[in-house]
C-alpha positions, -999 to 999 in steps of 0.1 A, spaced: 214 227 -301 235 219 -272 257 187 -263 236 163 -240 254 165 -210 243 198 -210 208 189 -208 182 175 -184 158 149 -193 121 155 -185 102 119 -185 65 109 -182 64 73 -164 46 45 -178 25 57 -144 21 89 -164 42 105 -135 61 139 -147 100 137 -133 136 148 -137 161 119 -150 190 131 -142 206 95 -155 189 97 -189 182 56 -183 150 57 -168 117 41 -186 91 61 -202 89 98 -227 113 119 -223 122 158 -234 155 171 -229 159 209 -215 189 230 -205 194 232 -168 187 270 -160 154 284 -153 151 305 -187 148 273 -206 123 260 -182 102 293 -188 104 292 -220 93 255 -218 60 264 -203 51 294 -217 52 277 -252 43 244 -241 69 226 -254 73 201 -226 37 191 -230 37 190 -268 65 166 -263 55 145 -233 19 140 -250 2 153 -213 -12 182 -198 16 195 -177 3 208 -141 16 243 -126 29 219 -97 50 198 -119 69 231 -134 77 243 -96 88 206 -85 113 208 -115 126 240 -113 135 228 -73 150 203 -85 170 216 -113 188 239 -86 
């Protein structure tokens, strides 16, 4: 457990897009990680970002966050 402002939100659109919200305010499922690339590792290799977000989770989606998350 970690306080949310150390976290990042991971969303899946209504348009079942896969995207960062680094507001927390935008529209559709979200899954909060923490913002280093261990977590976001970890993440995939257990699947806990597609468990959450209800979707198969693209290798592309994982790289377009972790460029983002830097």
């Amino acid at each position: 457990m970690k306080p949310k402002t150390e976290l990042v939100r991971v969303i899946k659109t209504p348009e079942d897009e896969i995207c960062l919200d680094k507001t927390g305010r935008k529209n559709g499922r979200g899954a909060y990680i923490c913002l280093n690339q261990a977590c976001l590792e970890k993440a995939k290799k257990t699947k806990a970002l597609e468990r959450s977000l209800k979707t198969e989770i693209p290798e592309e989606i994982y790289q377009t966050i972790a460029e983002e998350m830097i």
